[in-house]
C-alpha positions in Angstrom: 188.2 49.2 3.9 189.3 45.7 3.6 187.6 42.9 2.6 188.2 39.2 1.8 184.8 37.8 0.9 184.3 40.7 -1.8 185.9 40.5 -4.9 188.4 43.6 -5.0 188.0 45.5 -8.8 191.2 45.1 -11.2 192.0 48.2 -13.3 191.0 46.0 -16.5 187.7 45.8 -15.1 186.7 49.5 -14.8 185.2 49.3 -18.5 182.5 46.6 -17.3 182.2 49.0 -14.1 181.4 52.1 -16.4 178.9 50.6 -18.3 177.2 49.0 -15.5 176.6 52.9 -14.0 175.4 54.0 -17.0 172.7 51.5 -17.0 172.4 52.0 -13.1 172.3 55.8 -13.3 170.5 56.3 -16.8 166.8 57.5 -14.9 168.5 58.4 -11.2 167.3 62.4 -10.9 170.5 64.1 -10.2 171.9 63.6 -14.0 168.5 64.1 -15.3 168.6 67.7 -13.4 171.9 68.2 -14.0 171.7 67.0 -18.1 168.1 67.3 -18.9 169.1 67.1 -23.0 168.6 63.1 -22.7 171.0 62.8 -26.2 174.0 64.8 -24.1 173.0 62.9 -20.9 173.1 59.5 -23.3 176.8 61.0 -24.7 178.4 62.2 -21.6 177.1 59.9 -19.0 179.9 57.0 -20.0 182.0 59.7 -20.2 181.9 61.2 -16.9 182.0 57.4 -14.8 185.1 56.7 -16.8 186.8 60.0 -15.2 185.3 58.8 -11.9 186.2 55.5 -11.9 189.8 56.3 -12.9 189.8 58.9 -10.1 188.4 56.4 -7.3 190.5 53.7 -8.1 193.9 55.9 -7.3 192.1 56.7 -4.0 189.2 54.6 -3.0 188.5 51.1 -2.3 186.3 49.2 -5.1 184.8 46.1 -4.6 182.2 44.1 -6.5 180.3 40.8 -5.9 182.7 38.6 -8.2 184.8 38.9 -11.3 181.9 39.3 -13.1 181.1 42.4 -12.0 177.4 42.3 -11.5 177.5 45.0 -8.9 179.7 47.7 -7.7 180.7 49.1 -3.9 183.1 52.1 -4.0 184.0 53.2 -0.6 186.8 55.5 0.9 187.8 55.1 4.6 188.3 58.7 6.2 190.6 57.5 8.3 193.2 56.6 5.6 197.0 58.4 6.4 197.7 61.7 5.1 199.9 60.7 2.2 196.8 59.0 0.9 195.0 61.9 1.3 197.2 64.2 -0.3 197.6 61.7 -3.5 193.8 62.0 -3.6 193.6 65.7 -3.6 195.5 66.0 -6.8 193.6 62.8 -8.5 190.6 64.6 -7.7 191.7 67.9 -9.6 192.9 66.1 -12.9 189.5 64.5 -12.8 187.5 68.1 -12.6 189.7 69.3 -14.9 189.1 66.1 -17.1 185.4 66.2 -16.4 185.3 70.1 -17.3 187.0 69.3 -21.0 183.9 66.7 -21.3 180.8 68.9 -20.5 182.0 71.9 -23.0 183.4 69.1 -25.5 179.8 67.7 -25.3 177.4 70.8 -25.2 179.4 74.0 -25.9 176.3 76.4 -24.4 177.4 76.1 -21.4 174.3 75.4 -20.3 175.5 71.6 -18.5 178.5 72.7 -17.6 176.6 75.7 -15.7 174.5 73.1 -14.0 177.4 71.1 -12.7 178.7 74.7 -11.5 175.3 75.4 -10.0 174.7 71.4 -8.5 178.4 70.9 -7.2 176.8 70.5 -3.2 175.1 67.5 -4.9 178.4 66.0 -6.4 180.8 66.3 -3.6 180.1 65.2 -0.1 180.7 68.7 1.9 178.1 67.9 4.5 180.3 65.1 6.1 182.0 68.0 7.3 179.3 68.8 9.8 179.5 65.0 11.5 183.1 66.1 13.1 183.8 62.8 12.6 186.8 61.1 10.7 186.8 57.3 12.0 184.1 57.1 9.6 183.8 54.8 5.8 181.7 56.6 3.2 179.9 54.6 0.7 180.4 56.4 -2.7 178.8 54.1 -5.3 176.4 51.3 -4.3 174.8 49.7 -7.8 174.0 46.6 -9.0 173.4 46.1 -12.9 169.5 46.7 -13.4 169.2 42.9 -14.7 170.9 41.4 -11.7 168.5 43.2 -9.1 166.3 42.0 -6.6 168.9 39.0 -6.4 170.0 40.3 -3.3 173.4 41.4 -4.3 173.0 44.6 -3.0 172.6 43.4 0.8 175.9 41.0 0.1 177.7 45.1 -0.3 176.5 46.7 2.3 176.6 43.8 5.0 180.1 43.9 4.2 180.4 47.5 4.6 178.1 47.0 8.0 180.5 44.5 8.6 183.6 46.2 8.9 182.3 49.1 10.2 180.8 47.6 13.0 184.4 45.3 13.9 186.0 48.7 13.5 184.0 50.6 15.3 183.0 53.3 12.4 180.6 55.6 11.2 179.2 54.9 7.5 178.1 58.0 5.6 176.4 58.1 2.4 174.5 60.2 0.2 171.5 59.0 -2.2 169.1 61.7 -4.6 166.2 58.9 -5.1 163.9 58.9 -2.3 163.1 55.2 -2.6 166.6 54.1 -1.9 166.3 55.6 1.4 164.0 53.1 2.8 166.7 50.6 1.4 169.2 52.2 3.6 167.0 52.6 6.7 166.8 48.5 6.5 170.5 48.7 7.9 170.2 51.4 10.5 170.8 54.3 8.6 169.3 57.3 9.3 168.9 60.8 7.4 170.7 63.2 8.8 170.0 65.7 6.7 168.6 66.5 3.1 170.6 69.2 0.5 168.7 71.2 -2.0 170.2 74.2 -3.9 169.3 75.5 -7.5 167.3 72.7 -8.5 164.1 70.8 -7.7 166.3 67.9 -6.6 167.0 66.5 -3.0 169.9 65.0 -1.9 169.5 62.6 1.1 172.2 62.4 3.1 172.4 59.4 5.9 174.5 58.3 8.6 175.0 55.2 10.3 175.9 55.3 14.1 178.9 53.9 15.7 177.7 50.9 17.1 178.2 50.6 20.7 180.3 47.3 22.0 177.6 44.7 23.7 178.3 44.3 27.5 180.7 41.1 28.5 178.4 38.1 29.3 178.8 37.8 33.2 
């Protein structure tokens, strides 16, 4: 996804953009499931965003409101050429493997590193598989620093997103495991489309946004 009214994330920002998903992330259920010992969720939480941020800027398109990074879109376009793809594929497995050495580094019984074995349909998006549909942009992260909210900058992310979607005629997936941000999403169309839960007392709300159909010519 392109965008010129966003401000696109330098690599020297990615520390700022860490720290703002810790904050963003610190209560969200899915890490409090997947790391219910709050002092290794408080230890390895930085940890793991670093490793995903370092994987998604190699593959994904990261955008924030400004240089100040008050808030923090990451999206990857499905439809991006194969050579992309394939440079992903192996970003992806030095992260897991990265992301592995963290979780026994950080509680060697297992018992997280289990979970994430356990709760891996919540931390990949497999059910995009079942839209059979490619010309589509999937929003991965969508946060905005929890004393910058209610300030709107969340709507300035996602209209972009609608945005280019809608000029390029796409599909937007998502995914979202707190039931109040799903009333967020409804605001811009979205719909759920289907809801994971597997091993733990956890849902995972997954929502599409139609293709919008082109408006008739004026006659």
């Amino acid at each position: 996804m392109e965008s010129e009214r966003l401000y696109q994330v330098q690599k020297e920002d990615l520390p700022k953009l860490e720290d703002l998903l810790t904050q963003c992330f610190k209560e969200d259920p899915l890490y409090h499931s997947l790391i219910p010992n709050k002092e290794v969720r408080e230890r390895l939480m930085p940890e793991l965003f670093k490793c995903d941020l370092t994987e998604f800027y190699e593959c994904c398109d990261i955008y924030a409101d400004s240089p100040e990074c008050n808030s923090l879109l990451v999206v990857s376009d499905e439809m991006e050429p194969y050579e992309h793809l394939f440079k992903a594929y192996f970003t992806e497995i030095a992260a897991a493997l990265k992301t592995d050495g963290y979780l026994l580094k950080e509680d060697a019984s297992m018992h997280t590193f289990w979970n994430f074995i356990l709760g891996r349909d919540y931390l990949n998006s497999a059910w995009t598989d079942q839209l059979h549909q490619k010309h589509r942009l999937h929003v991965i992260y969508l946060a905005v620093r929890p004393n910058m909210q209610h300030h709107g900058l969340a709507d300035v992310l996602m209209n972009e997103v609608i945005r280019y979607a809608d000029e390029h005629r796409m599909m937007v997936s998502l995914e979202t495991h707190n039931p109040v941000n799903v009333e967020f999403y409804q605001r811009f169309d979205f719909k759920v489309f289907g809801i994971v839960q597997k091993h733990f007392n956890l849902k995972q709300y997954c929502l599409i946004r139609e293709i919008r159909k082109r408006e008739s010519a004026a006659k």
